[in-house]
Backbone as JSON Lines, residues from 0, in Angstrom:
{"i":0,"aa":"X","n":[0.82,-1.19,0.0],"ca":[0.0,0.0,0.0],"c":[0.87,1.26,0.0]}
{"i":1,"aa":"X","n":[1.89,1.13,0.69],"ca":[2.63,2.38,0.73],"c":[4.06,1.84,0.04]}
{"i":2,"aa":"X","n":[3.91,1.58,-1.07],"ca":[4.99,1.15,-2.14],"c":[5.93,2.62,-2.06]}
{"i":3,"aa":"X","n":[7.11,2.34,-2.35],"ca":[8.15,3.82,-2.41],"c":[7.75,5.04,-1.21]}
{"i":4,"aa":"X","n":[7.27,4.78,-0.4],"ca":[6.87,5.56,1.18],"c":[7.2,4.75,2.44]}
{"i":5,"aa":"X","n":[8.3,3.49,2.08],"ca":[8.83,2.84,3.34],"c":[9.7,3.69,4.24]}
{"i":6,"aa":"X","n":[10.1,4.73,3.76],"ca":[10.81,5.67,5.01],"c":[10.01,6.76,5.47]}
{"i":7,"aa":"X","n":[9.16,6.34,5.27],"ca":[8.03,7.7,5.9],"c":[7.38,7.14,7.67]}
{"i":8,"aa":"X","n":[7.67,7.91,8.34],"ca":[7.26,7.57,9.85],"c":[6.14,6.69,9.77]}
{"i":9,"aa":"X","n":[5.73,6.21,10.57],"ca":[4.27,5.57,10.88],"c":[3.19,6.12,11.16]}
{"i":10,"aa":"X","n":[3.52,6.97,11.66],"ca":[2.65,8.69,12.23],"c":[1.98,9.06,10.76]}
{"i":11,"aa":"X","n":[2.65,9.44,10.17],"ca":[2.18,9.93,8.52],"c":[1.72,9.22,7.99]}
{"i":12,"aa":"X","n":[2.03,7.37,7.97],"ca":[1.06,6.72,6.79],"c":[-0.15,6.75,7.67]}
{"i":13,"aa":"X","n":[-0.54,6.62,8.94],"ca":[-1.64,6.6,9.74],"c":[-2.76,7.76,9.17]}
{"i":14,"aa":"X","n":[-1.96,8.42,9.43],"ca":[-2.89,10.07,8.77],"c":[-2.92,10.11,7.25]}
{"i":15,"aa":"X","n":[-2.34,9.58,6.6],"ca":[-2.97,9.41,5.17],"c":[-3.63,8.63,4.77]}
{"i":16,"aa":"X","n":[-3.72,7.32,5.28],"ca":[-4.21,6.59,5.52],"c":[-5.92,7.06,5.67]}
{"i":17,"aa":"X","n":[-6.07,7.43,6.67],"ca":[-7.59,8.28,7.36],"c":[-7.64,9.31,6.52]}
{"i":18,"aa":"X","n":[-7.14,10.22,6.06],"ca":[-7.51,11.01,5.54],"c":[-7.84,11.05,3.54]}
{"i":19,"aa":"X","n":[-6.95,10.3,3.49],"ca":[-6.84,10.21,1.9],"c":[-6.78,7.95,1.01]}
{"i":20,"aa":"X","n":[-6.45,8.44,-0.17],"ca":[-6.79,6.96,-0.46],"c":[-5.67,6.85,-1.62]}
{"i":21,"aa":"X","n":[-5.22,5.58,-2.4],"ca":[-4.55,5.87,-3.25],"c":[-4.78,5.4,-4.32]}
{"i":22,"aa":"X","n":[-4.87,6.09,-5.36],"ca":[-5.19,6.28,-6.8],"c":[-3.68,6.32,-7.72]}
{"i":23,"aa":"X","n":[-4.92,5.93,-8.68],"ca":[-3.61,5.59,-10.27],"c":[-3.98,7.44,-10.3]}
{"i":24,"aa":"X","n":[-2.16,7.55,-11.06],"ca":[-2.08,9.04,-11.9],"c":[-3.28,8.93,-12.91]}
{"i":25,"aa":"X","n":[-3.71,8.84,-13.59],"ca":[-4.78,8.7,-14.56],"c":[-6.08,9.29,-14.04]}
{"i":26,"aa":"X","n":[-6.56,8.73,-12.69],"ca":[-7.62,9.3,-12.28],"c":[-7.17,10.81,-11.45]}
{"i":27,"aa":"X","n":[-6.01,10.94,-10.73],"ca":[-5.79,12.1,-10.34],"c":[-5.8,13.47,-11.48]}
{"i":28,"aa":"X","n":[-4.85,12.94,-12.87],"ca":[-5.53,13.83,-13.83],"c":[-6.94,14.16,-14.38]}
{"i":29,"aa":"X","n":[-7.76,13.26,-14.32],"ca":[-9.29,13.45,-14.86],"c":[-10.34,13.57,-13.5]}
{"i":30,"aa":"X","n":[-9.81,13.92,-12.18],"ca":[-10.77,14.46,-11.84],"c":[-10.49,15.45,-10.73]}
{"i":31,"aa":"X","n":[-11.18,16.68,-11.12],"ca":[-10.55,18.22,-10.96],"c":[-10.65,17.88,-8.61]}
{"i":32,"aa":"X","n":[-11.52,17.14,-8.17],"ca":[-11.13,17.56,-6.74],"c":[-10.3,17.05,-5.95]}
{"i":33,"aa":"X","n":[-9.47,16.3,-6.79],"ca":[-8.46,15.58,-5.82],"c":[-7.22,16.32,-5.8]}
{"i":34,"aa":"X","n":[-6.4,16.63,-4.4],"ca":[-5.19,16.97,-4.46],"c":[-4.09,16.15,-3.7]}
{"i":35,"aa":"X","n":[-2.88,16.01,-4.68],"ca":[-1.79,14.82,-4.29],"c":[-1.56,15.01,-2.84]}
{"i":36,"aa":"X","n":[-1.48,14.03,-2.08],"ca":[-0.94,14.59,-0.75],"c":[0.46,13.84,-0.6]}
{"i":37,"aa":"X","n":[1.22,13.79,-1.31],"ca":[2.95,13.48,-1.77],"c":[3.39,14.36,-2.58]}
{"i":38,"aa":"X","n":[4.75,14.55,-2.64],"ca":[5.57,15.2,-3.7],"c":[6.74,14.3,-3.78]}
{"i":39,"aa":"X","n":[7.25,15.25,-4.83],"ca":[8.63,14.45,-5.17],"c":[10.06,15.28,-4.19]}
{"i":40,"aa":"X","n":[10.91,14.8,-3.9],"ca":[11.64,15.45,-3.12],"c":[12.76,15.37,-3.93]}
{"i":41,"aa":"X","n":[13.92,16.1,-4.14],"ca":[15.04,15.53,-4.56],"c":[16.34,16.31,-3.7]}
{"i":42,"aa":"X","n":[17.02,15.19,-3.1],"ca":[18.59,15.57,-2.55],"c":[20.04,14.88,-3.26]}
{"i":43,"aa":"X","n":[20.29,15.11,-2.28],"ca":[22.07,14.9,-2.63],"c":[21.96,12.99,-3.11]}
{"i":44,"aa":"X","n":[20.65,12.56,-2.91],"ca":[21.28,10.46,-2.59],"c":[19.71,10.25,-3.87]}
{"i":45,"aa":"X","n":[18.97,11.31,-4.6],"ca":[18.35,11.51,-5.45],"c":[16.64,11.87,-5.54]}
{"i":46,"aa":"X","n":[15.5,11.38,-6.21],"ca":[14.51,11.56,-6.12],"c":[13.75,10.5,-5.24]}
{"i":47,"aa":"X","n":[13.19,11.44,-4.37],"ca":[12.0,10.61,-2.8],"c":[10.66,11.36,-3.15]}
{"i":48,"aa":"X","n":[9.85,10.23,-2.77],"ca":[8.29,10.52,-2.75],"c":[8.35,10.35,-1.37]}
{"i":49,"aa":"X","n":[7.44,11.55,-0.98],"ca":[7.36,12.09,0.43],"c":[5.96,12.52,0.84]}
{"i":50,"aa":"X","n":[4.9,11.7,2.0],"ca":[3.69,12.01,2.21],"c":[3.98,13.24,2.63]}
{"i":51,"aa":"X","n":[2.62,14.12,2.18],"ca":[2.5,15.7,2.71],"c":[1.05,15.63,3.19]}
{"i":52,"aa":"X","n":[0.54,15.58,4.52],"ca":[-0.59,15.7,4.85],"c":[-1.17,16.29,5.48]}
{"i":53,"aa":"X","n":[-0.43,18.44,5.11],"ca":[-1.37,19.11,4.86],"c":[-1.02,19.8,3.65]}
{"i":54,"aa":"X","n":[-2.29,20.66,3.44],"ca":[-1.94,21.8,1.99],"c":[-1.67,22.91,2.26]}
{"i":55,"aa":"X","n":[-1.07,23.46,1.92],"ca":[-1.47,25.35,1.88],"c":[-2.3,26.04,1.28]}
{"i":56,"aa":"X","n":[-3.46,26.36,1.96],"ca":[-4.35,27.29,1.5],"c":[-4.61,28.01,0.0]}
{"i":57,"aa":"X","n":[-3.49,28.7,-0.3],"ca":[-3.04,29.69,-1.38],"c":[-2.52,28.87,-2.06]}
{"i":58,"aa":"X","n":[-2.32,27.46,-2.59],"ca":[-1.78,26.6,-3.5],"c":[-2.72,26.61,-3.94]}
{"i":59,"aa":"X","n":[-2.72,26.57,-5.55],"ca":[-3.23,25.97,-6.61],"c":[-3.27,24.29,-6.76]}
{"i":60,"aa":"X","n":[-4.56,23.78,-6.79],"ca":[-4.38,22.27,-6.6],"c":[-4.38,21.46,-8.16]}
{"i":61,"aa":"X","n":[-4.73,22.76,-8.97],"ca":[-3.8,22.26,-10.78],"c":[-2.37,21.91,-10.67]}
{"i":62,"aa":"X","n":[-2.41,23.34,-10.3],"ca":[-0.72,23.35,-10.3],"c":[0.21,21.92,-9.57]}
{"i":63,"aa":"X","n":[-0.36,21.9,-8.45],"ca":[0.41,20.88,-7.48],"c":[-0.05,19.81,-8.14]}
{"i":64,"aa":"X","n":[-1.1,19.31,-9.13],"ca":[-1.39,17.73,-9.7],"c":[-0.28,17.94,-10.84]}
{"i":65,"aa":"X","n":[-0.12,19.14,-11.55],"ca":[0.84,18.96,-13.07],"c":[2.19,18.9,-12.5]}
{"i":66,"aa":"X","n":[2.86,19.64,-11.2],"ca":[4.08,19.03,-10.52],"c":[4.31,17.84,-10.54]}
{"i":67,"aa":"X","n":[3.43,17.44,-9.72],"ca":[3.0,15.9,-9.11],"c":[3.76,14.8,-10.84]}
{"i":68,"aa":"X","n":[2.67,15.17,-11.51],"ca":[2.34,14.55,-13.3],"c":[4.07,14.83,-13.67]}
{"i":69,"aa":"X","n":[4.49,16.14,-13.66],"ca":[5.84,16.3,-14.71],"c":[6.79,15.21,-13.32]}
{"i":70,"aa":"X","n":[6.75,15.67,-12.82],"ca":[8.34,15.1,-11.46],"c":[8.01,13.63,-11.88]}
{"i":71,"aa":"X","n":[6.85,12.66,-12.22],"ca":[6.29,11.63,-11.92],"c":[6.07,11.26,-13.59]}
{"i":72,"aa":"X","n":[7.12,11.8,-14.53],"ca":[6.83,11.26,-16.02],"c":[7.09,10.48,-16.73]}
{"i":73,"aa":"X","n":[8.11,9.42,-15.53],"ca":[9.12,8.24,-15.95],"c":[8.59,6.97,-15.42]}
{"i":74,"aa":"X","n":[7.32,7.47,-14.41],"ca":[6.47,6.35,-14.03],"c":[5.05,5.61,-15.11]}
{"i":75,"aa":"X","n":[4.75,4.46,-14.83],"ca":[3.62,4.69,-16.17],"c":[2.55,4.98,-15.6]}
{"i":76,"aa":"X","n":[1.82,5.06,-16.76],"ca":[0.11,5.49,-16.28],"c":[-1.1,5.16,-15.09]}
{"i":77,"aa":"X","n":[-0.35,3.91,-14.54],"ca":[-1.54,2.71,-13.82],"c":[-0.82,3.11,-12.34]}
{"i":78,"aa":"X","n":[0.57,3.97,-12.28],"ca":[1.17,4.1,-11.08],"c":[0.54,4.49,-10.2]}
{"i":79,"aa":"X","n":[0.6,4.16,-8.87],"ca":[-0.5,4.94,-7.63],"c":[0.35,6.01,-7.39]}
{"i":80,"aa":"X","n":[-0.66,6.98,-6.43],"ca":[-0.44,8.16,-6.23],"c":[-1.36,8.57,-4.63]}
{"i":81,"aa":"X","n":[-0.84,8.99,-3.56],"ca":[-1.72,9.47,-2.77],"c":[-2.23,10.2,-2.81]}
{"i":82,"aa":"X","n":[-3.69,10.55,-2.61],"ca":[-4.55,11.98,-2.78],"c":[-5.54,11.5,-1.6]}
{"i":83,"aa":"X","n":[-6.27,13.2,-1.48],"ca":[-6.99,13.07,-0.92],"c":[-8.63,14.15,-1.88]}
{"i":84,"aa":"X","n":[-9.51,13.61,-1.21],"ca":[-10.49,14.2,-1.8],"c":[-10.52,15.88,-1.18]}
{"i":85,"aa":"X","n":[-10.94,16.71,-2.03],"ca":[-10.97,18.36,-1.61],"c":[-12.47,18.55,-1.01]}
{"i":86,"aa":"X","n":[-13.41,18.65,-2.55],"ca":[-14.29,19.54,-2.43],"c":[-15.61,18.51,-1.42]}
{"i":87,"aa":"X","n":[-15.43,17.01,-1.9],"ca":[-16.49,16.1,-1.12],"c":[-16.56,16.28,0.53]}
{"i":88,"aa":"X","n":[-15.05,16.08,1.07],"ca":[-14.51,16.62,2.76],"c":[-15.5,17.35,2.82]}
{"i":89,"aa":"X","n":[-15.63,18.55,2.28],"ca":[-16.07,19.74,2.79],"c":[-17.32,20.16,2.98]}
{"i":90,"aa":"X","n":[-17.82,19.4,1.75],"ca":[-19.8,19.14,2.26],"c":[-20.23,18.12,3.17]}
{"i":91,"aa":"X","n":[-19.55,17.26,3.32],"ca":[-19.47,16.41,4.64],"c":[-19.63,17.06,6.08]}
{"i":92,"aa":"X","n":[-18.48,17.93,5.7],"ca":[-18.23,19.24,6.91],"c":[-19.17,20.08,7.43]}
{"i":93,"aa":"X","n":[-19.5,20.87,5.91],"ca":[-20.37,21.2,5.76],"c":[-21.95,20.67,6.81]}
{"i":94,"aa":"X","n":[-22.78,19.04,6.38],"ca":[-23.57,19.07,6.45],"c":[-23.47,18.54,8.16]}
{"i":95,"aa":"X","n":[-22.43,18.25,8.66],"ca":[-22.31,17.74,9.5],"c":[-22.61,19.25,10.8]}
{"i":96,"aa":"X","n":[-22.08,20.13,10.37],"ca":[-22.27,21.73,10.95],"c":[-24.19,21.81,11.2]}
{"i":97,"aa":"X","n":[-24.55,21.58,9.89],"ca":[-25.74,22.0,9.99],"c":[-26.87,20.81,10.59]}
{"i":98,"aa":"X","n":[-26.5,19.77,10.62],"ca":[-27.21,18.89,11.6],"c":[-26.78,18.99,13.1]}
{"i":99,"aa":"X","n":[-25.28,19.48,13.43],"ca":[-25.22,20.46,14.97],"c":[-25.81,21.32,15.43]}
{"i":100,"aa":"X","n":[-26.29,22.19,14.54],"ca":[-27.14,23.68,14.23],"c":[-28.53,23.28,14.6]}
{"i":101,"aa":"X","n":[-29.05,22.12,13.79],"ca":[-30.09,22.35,13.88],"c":[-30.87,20.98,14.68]}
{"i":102,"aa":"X","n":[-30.29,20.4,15.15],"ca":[-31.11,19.13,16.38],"c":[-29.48,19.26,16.88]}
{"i":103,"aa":"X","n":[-28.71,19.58,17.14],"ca":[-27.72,19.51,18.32],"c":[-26.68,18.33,18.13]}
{"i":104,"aa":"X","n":[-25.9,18.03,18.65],"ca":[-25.01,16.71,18.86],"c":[-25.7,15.22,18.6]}
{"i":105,"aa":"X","n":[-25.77,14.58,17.76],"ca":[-26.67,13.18,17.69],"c":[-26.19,11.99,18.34]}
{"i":106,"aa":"X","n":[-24.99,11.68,18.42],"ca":[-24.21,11.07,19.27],"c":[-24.62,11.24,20.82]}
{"i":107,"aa":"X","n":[-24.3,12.56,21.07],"ca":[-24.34,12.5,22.5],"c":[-26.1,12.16,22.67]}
{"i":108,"aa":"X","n":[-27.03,12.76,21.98],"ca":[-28.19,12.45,21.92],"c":[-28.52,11.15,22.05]}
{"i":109,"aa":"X","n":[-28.03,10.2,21.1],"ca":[-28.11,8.98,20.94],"c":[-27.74,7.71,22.29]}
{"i":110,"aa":"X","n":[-26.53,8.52,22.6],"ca":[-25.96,8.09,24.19],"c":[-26.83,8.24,25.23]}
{"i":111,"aa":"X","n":[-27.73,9.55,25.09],"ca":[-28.82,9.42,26.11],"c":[-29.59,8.76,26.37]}
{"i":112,"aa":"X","n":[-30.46,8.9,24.84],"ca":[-31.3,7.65,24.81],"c":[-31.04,6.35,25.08]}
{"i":113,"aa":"X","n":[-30.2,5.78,25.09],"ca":[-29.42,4.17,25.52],"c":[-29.48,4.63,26.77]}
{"i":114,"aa":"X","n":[-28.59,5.38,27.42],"ca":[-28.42,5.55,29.14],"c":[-29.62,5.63,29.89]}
{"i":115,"aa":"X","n":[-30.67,6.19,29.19],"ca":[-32.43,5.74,30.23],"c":[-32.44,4.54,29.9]}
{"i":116,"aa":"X","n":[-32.66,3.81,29.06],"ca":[-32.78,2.17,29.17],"c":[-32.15,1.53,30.26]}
């Protein structure tokens, strides 16, 4: 699962893991809400793929998939890639706000109801 990410802490595949999923390059190009949560790194001992699991705000998430695509052009098409979903998270978020808003905590609700039984 975490092919070429064996030196990445345990801490980090955990959280990418939960947070994101991994996809072939192919689908990361054809569909506009996913953003890579890896890059390519390169030092002195050469090129590392490195989980990144957060974004910066003010990034362009084109931009960071055609990075992702050029650094990643010697791999073939079917190669995985970590991403995570953008815009879906967020109506999740979203609807999850507005069922707090509007009947309160359901969980803790739910806990009540069990605890009179």
């Amino acid at each position: 699962m975490f092919e070429g990410l064996e030196e990445e802490p345990s801490w980090k595949k955990a959280l990418a893991f939960v947070t994101g999923y991994c996809t072939n390059i192919q689908k990361l190009r054809t569909t506009p809400h996913l953003i890579p949560m890896e890059e390519i790194v390169e030092d002195e001992t050469g090129k590392h793929r490195k989980l990144r699991i957060y974004s910066i705000a003010d990034t362009d998430p084109e931009e960071e998939v055609s990075n992702l695509i050029k650094s990643r052009s010697d791999s073939p098409p079917d190669a995985k890639v970590w991403v995570t979903p953008a815009l879906p998270m967020l109506l999740f978020m979203l609807a999850g706000v507005i069922v707090t808003l509007a009947i309160g905590d359901p969980i803790f609700k739910l806990a009540q109801i069990l605890a009179r039984r």
